[in-house]
C-alpha positions as CSV (number, residue, x, y, z in Angstrom):
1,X,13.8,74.0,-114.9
2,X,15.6,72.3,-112.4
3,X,18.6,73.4,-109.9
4,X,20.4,70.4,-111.4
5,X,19.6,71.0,-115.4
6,X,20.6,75.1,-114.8
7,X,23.5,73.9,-113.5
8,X,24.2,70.9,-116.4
9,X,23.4,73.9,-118.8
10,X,26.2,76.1,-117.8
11,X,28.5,73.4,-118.1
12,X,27.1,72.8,-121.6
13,X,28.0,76.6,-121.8
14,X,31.5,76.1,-120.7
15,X,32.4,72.9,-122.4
16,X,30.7,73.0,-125.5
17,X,29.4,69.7,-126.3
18,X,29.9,67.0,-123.9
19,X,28.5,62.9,-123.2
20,X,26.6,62.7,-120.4
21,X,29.5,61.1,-118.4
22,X,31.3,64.4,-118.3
23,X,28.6,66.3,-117.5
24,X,28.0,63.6,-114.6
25,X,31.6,63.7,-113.1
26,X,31.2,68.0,-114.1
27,X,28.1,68.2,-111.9
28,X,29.1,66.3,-109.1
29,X,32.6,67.9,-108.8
30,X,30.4,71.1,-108.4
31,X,28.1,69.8,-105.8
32,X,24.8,69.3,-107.9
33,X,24.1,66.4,-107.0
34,X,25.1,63.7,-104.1
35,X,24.1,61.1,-106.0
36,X,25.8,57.7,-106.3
37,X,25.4,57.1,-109.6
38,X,26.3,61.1,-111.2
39,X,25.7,59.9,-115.0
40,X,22.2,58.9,-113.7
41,X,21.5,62.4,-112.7
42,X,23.4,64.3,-115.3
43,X,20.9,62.0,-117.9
44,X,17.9,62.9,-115.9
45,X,19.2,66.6,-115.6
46,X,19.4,66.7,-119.5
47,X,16.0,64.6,-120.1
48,X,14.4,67.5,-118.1
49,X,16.1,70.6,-119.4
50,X,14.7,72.8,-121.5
51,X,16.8,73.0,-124.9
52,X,19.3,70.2,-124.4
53,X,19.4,67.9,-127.5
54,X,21.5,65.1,-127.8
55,X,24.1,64.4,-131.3
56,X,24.1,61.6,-133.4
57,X,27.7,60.6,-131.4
58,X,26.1,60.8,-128.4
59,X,27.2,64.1,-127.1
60,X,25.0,66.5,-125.7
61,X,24.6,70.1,-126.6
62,X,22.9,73.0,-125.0
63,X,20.8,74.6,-128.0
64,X,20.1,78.1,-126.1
65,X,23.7,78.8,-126.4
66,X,24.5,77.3,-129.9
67,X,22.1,79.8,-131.2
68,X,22.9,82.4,-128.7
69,X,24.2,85.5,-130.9
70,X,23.3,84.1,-134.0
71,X,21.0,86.2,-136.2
72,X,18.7,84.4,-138.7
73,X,18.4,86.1,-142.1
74,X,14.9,85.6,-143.3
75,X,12.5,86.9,-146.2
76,X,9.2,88.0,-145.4
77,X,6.0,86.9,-147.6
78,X,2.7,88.8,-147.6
79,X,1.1,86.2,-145.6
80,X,3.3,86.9,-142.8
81,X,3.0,90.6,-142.9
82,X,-1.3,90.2,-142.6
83,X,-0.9,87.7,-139.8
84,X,2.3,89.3,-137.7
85,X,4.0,85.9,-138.1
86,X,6.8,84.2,-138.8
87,X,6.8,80.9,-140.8
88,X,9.4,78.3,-139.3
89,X,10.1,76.1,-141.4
90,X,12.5,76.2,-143.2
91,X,14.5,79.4,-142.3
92,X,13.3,79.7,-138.6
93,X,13.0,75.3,-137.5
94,X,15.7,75.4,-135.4
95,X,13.9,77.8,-133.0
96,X,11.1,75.7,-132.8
97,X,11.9,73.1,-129.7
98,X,13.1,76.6,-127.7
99,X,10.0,78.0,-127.9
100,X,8.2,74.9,-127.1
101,X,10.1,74.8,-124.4
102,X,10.0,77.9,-123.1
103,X,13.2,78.7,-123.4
104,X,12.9,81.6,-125.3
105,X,11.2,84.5,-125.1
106,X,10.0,87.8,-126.6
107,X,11.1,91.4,-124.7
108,X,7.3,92.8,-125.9
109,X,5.3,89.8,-125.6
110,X,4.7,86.3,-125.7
111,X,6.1,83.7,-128.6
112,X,4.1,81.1,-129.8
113,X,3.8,78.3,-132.7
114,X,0.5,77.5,-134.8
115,X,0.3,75.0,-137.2
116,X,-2.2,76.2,-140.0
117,X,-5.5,75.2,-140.7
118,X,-4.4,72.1,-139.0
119,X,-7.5,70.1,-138.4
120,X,-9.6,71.8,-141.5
121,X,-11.0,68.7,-144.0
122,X,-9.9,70.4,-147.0
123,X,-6.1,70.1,-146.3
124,X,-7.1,66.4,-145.4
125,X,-8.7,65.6,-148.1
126,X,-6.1,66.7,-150.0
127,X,-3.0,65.5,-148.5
128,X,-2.0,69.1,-147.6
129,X,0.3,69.4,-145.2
130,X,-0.1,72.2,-142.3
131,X,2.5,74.9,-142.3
132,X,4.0,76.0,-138.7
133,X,4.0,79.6,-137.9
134,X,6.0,81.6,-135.0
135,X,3.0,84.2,-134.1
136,X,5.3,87.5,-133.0
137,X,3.4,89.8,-130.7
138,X,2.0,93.0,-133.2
139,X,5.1,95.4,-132.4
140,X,7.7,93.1,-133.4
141,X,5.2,92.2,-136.4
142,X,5.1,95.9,-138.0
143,X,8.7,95.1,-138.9
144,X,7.4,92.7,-141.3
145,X,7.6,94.2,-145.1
146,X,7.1,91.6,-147.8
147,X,9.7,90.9,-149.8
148,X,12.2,92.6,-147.3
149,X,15.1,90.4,-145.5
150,X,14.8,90.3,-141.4
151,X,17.2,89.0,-139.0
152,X,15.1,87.1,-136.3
153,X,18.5,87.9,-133.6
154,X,18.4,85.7,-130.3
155,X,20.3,87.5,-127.2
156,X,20.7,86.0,-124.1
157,X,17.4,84.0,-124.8
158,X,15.5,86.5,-126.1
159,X,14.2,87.0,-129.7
160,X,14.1,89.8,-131.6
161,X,13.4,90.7,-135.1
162,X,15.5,93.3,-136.8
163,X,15.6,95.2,-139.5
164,X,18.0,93.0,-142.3
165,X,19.8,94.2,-146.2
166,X,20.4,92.1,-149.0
167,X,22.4,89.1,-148.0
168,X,25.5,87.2,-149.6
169,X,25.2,83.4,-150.2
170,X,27.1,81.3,-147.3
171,X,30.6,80.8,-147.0
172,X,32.1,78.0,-149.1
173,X,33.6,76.9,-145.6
174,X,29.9,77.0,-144.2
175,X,29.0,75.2,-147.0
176,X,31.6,72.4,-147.0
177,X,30.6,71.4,-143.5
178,X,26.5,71.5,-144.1
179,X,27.1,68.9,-147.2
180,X,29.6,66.8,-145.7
181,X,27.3,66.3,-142.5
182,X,24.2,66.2,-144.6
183,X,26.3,63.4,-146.7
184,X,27.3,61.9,-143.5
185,X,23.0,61.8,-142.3
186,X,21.7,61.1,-145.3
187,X,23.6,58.0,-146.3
188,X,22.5,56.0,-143.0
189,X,20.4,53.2,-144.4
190,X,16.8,53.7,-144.6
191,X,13.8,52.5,-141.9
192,X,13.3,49.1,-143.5
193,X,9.9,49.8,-145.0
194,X,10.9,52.0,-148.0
195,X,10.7,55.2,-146.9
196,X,13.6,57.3,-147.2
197,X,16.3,58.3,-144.4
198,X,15.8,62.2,-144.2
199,X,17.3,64.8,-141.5
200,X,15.2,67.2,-139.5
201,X,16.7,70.5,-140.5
202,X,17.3,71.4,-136.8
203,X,19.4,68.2,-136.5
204,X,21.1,69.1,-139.3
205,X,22.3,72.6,-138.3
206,X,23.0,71.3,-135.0
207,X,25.6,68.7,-136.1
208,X,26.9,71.4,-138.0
209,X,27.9,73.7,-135.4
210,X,29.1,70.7,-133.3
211,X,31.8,70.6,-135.3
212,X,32.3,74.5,-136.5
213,X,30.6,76.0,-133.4
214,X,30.5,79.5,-135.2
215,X,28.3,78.8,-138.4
216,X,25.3,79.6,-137.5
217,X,26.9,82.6,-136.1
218,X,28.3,83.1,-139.8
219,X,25.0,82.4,-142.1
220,X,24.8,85.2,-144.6
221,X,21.3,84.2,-146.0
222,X,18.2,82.5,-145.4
223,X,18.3,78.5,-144.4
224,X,16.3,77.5,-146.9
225,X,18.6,79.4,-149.5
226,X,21.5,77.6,-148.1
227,X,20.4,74.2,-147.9
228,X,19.3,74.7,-151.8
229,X,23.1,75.9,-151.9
230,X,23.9,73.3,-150.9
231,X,22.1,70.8,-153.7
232,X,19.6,69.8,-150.8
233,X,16.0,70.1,-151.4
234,X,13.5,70.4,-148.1
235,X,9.8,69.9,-147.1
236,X,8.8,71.9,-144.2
237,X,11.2,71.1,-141.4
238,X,13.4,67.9,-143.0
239,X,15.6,68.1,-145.1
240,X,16.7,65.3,-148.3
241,X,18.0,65.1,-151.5
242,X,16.7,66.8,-154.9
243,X,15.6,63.0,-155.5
244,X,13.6,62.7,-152.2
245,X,10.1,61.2,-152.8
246,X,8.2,63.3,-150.6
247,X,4.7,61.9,-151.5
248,X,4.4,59.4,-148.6
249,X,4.6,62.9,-146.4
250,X,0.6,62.7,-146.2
251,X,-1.3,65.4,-144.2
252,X,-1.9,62.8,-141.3
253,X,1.5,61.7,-141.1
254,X,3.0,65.1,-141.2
255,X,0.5,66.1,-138.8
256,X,1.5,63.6,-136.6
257,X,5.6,64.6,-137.2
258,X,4.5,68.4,-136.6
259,X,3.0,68.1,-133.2
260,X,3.6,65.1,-131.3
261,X,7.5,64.8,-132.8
262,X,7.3,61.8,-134.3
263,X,10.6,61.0,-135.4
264,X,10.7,59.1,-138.6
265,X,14.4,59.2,-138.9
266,X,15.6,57.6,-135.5
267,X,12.3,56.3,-133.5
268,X,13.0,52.7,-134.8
269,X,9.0,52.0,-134.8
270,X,7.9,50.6,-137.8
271,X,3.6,51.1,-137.0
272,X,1.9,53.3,-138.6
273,X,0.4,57.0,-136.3
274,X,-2.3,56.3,-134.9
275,X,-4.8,59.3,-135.3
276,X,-6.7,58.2,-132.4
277,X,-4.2,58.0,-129.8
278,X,-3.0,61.4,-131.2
279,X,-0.9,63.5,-128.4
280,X,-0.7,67.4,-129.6
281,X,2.2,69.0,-128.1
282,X,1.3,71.5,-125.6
283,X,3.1,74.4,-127.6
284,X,0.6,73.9,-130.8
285,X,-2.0,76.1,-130.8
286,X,-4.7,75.1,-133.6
287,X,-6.2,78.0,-135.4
């Protein structure tokens, strides 16, 4: 990372969210950049940050520090215990473009995300879609007991997973903001070609704490538990309504969403992926 996008980051830190001609005016008052044009670099600044994701309104907001002290309740399944891994979605998806990114990290080894049985025929065949994993190095994994609750804690832009008891559903305050921003998402028309307008879960969360910036410091129980809370149903890392169709979800197009980010929601492109012009993030490791 950049001088310039350290330096936008803190201000993100300070602030809270901001547009991008704040953070321009911000960065030059501070000396981080000469430019002429400061909204030019503050957008070039925020294009090569790591962790710096941009609201539907326009503002931008620093992720490391909107998740910084939060502690994610999730329940453990055997499959996780055998493989010392985490599944993301849909508890853990908002962790995802951090560790991507690089921007966080484990204290006793090295984070990273697989996507299941990605490329075997059988999933194709049969429209299965891949699940995504955070692999945890093999001390934090011993933590893992199957049908125990952890807290997967991030600290100064480290993870950790902790040792977690039975957990309380969320707030009705937590829950008033989730489904009036999920309302809010969710009503936007859809793409034009029938499919229907559905919210990443990451988005979703992150909206929400836009506007109450301690809720995710405040969630009491598993994401996925909330969102059902919440009458919302999910599939992997988006999240719709109990109605949701989610059959057009194929393995090839969710394939496509899960590594190279295709975002169905807001891209505007109406074509179809292309499986041979496929670009597989760097962070996806393919078992």
């Amino acid at each position: 990372m950049s001088r310039r996008s350290e330096l936008v980051l803190e201000i993100l830190r300070e602030r809270g969210p901001s547009r991008a001609e704040e953070l321009g005016l911000e960065l030059a008052a501070r000396g981080g950049t000469r430019a002429k044009d400061p909204l030019a670099a503050a957008q070039d600044a925020l294009r090569s940050g790591s962790g710096m994701v941009e609201l539907f309104d326009g503002r931008w907001m620093a992720l490391i520090w909107a998740l910084d002290g939060v502690v994610l309740p999730h329940r453990v399944v055997p499959q996780e215990r055998e493989r010392s891994c985490l599944r993301l979605d849909p508890d853990l998806t908002v962790l995802a473009p951090l560790i991507s990114g690089g921007a966080l990290r484990s204290a006793v080894g090295t984070l990273r995300i697989v996507a299941d049985g990605i490329r075997d025929p059988a999933l194709h065949e049969q429209g299965v879609v891949p699940d995504r994993f955070l692999v945890l190095p093999y001390r934090a994994g011993r933590l893992l007991v199957p049908g125990t609750t952890v807290g997967v804690a991030i600290r100064g832009g480290t993870l950790e997973v902790l040792p977690s008891g039975v957990r309380a559903p969320a707030s009705s305050e937590a829950i008033a903001v989730i489904e009036g921003v999920a309302g809010r998402l969710l009503d936007r028309p859809d793409r034009g070609d029938g499919r229907p307008c559905l919210v990443r879960i990451d988005d979703l969360f992150l909206e929400a704490a836009a506007i109450a910036p301690q809720l995710l410091r405040t969630l009491t129980e598993p994401i996925g538990d909330t969102l059902r809370g919440c009458g919302l149903a999910t599939y992997r890392d988006l999240v719709g309504t109990p109605l949701t169709d989610w059959g057009w979800l194929d393995h090839d197009a969710a394939v496509w969403h899960l590594t190279a980010r295709w975002d169905w929601v807001d891209s505007g492109r109406h074509d179809e992926p292309d499986p041979s012009s496929w670009s597989w993030a760097d962070d996806t490791v393919v078992d």
